[in-house]
C-alpha positions as CSV (number, residue, x, y, z in Angstrom):
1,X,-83.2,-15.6,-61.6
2,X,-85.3,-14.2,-64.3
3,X,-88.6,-13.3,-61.8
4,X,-85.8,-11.3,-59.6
5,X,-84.2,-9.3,-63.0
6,X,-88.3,-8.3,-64.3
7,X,-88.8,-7.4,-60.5
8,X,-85.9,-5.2,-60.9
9,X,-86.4,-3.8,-63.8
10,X,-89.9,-3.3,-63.3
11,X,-89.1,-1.3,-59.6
12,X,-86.5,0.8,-61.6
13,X,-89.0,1.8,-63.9
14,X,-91.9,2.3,-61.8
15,X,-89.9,4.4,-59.3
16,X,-88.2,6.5,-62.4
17,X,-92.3,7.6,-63.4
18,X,-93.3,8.0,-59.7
19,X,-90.6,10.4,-59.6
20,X,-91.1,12.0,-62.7
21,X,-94.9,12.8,-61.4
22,X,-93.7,13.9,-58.7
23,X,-92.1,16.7,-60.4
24,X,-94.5,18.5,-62.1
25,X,-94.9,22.0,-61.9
26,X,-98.7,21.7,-60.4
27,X,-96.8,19.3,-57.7
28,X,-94.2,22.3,-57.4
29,X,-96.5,25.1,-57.3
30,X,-98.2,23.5,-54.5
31,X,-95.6,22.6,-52.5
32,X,-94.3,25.6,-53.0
33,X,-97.7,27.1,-52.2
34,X,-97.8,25.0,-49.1
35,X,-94.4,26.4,-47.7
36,X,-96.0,29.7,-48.4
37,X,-98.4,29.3,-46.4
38,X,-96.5,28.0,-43.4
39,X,-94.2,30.8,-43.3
40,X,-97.4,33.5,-43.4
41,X,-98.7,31.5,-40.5
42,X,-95.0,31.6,-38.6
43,X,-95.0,35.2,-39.6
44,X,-98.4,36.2,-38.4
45,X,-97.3,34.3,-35.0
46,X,-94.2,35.6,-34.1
47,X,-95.8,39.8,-34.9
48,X,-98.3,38.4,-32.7
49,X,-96.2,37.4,-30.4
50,X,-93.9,40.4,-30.8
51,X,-96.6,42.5,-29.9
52,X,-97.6,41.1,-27.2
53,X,-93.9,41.4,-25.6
54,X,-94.5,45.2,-26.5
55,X,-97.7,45.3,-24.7
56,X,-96.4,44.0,-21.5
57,X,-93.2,45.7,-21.4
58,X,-95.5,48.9,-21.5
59,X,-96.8,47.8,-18.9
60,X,-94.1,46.5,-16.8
61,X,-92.3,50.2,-17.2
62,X,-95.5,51.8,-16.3
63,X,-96.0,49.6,-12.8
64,X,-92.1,50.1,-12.6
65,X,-92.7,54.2,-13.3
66,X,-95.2,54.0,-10.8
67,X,-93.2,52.7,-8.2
68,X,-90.4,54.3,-8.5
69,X,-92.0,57.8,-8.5
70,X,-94.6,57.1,-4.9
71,X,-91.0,56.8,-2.8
């Protein structure tokens, strides 16, 4: 019984400082730093992306001009 209580003990207290490190502001800044980054890279992606709608919707109402003005 005593092995399972120091076991216990000693996984309360282990887990307690793992999450204490865990929580430091270096950890949070680069997290934080992280997430910045992903959302650059999402935004970069979708202006691409939103031009490229724009290009070819030029396009599409310039073939569309085009045909509707040769009847």
């Amino acid at each position: 019984m005593k092995p399972i209580l120091l076991l216990v003990a000693f996984t309360a207290v282990a887990s307690g400082a793992l999450l204490t490190g865990c929580s430091t502001t270096e950890v949070q800044d680069a997290r934080a730093s992280g997430l910045d980054r992903r959302q650059d890279r999402m935004d970069s992606r979708t202006s691409a992306r939103q031009d490229r709608w724009s290009e070819r919707a030029d396009r599409e109402d310039a073939r569309a001009e085009a045909r509707f003005n040769s009847w």
